[in-house]
Structures are given as C-alpha cells and as structure tokens.
C-alpha positions in Angstrom: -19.3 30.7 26.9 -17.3 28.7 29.3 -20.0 26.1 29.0 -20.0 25.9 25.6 -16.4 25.7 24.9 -16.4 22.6 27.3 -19.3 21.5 25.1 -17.3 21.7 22.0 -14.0 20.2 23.4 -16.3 17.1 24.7 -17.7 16.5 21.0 -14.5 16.7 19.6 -12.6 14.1 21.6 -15.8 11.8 21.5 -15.1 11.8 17.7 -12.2 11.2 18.1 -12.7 7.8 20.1 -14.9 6.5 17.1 -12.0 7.1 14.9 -11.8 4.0 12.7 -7.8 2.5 12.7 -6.3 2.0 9.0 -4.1 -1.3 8.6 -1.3 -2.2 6.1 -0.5 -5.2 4.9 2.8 -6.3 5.5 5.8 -6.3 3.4 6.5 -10.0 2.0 8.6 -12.4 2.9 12.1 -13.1 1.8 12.5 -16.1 -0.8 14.9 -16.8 -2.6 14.7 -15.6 -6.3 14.6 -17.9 -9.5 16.0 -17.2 -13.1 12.9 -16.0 -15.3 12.1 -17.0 -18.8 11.3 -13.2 -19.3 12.7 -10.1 -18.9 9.5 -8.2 -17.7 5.9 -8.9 -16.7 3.0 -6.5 -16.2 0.6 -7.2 -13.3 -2.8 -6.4 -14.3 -5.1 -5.3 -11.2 -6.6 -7.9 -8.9 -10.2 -8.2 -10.0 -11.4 -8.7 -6.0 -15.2 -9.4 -5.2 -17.3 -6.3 -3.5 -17.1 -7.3 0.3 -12.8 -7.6 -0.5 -13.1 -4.7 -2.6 -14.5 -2.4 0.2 -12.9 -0.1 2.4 -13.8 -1.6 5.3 -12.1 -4.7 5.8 -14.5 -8.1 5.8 -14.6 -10.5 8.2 -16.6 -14.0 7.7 -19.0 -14.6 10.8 -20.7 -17.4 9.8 -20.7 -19.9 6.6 -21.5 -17.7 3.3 -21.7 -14.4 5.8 -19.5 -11.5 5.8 -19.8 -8.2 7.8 -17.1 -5.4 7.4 -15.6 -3.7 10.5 -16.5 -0.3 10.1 -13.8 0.5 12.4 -11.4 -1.6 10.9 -10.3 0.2 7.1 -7.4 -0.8 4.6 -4.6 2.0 4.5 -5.1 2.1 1.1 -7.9 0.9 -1.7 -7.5 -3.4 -1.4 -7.3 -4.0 -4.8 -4.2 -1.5 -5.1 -2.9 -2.6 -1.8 -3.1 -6.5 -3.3 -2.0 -5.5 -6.8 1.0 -3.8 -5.2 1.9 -7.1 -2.6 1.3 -9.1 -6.0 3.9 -7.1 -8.0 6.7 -7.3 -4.5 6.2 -10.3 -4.0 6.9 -11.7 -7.9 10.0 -8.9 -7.7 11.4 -11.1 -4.6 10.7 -14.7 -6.6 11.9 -13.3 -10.1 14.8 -11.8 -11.4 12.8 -10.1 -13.7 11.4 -6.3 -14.1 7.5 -6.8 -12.6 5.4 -3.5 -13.3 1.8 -2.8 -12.5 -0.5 -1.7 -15.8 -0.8 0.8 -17.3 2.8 -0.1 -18.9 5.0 2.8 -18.8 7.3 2.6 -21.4 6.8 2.1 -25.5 8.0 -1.5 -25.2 5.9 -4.3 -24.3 6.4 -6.8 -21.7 7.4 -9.9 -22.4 4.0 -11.5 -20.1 0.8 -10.2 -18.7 -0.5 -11.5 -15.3 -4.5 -11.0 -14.6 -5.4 -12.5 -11.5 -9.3 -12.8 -10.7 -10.4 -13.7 -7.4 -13.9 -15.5 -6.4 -12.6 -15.2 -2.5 -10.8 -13.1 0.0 -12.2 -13.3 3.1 -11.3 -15.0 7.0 -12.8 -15.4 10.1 -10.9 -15.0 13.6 -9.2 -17.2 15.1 -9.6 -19.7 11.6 -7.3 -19.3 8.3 -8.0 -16.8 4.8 -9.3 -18.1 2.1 -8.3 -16.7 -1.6 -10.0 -18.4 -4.5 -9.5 -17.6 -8.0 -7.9 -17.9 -11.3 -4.8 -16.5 -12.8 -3.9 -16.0 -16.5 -0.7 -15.4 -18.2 -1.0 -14.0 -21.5 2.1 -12.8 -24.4 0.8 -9.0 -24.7 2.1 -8.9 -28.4 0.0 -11.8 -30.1 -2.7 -11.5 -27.1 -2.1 -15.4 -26.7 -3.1 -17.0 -23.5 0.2 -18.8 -22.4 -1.5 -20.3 -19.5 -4.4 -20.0 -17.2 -5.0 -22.5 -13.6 -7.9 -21.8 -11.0 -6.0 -21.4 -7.2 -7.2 -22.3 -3.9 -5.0 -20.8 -1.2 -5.8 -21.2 2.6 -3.5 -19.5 5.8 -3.8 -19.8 8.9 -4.4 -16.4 10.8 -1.8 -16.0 13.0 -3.3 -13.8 16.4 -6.3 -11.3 16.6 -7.9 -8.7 14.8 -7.4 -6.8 11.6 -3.7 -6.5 11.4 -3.5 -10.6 11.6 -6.3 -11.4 9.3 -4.2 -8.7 6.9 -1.2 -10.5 7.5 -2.8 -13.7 6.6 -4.0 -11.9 3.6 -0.6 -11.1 2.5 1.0 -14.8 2.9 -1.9 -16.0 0.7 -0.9 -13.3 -2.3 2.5 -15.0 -1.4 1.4 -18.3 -1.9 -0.1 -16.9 -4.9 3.2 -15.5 -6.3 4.9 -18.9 -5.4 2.3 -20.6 -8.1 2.6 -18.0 -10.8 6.6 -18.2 -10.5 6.2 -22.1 -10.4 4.1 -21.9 -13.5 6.2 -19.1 -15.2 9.3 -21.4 -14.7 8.1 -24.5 -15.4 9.1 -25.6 -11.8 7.3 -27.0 -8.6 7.7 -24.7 -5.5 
C-alpha cells in the first residue's frame, strides 16, 4: 500500500514538472493622448494566421519555419489577448470611447477598425515581425474611410516567451501609433 502511495505521489509531481507556464502580454505603454475626430470606435477582432492563432506560442527557427513551444501557452486565446492590447492601447492614444465588437449599446460608433494580419511571429535573440493591413470603415453607410498595409518590426528585448510577448505587445503599439496617426490626420 505504502509502495503504491509512493507510486502515486511520484506520478503526480512528475506531472507537475511538465506543467506548461502561461504568459501575458504586458500592459502598454504610456503616450500621450491626442484629440479624436470621433467620439467612439469599435475594434473588430484581430484576424491572426493559425501558428499566431494557436495556443502555444510560435517561435520562428529558421526562414519560413515556425514551431510552437508546447510548454510555452498564451494566458488567454491570442487573438482576444491582441484584440484587447489593440483596444488599450488606442484608449491611451485617443480621447475617445474604444470598444471591442460586438457593440454594446443601440448607437453606432462613429468608426470601425478591422485589422488583418499576414504575420506575427519572432525568433530569439532577433526582433517580431507583424505584417498586415488595417481598415477603417463609417459603420452607418459601411464606407471604407481608409485602409494602409503595415509592416512593424521590434526588437526582442531578453529571452524566452515573456520577451518575445513583450515584443509582441510594442508592435500592436506601433500599430496603434499608425491607426491614431491615420485617424488624426497626423504623423506620429
């Protein structure tokens, strides 16, 4: 009995020790905020490619090759996670009321942002690279107000996960910096 209790208790802590670690990206970075032509934007869910989709975060190991850590997961789902750092980070940059979709309220926003990505993806010890396009669109006449294909590259800063995450995060950022810069009519 003694035996297999021990037996048991082994097992258990030996699962334990394959336990995969979840990371979170960071919260962004303080800017300083700009005056909005709108009063509120909806943020439509980043449309991420499988490997960034995934639950295991992907690393690039070689040109055009990815492999995702299975011990290495995102806190949360990445496109939610992304939407979410999206939605902050245009809340720090706008004075403006920046909700993800589905709307909640009977009156529409004033702008729609879509934002479809070709590329998420980094390798150690290199930068991220987020490739995509973003469109603006007026949710009451369904007119596209604007639409520009982005090429964002930062550094990763340190090792593992939680830095290529972090690296992650300051490209959305960068992101944000274009859609505001776009939405405003100003460089930033």
């Amino acid at each position: 009995m003694r035996a297999s209790l021990l037996a048991v208790a082994a097992l258990a802590l030996a699962a334990c020790a394959g336990q995969p670690d979840f990371y979170l990206l960071p919260p962004p970075q303080p800017v300083a905020q700009r005056a909005s032509p709108v009063g509120s934007i909806a943020v439509a869910e980043i449309s991420l490619p499988a490997y960034a989709d995934a639950m295991e975060i992907a690393v690039l190991v070689g040109p055009g090759t990815a492999t995702a850590d299975r011990k290495a997961l995102w806190a949360d789902t990445p496109r939610r996670a992304l939407t979410r750092h999206l939605i902050a980070a245009l809340e720090a940059r706008l004075n403006a009321r920046v909700i993800g979709e589905p709307w909640p309220g009977y009156d529409q926003p004033a702008m729609r942002i879509e934002v479809i990505a070709d590329r998420l993806i980094g390798a150690p010890g290199n930068a991220v690279e987020f490739t995509g396009q973003f469109i603006i669109v007026a949710p009451e006449s369904g007119r596209i107000v604007a639409t520009e294909r982005f090429r964002v590259t930062t550094a990763i800063e340190g090792d593992g996960p939680a830095a290529l995450l972090a690296a992650e995060a300051r490209a959305v950022e960068a992101l944000a910096d274009r859609i505001v810069a776009r939405i405003t009519g100003r460089s930033s």
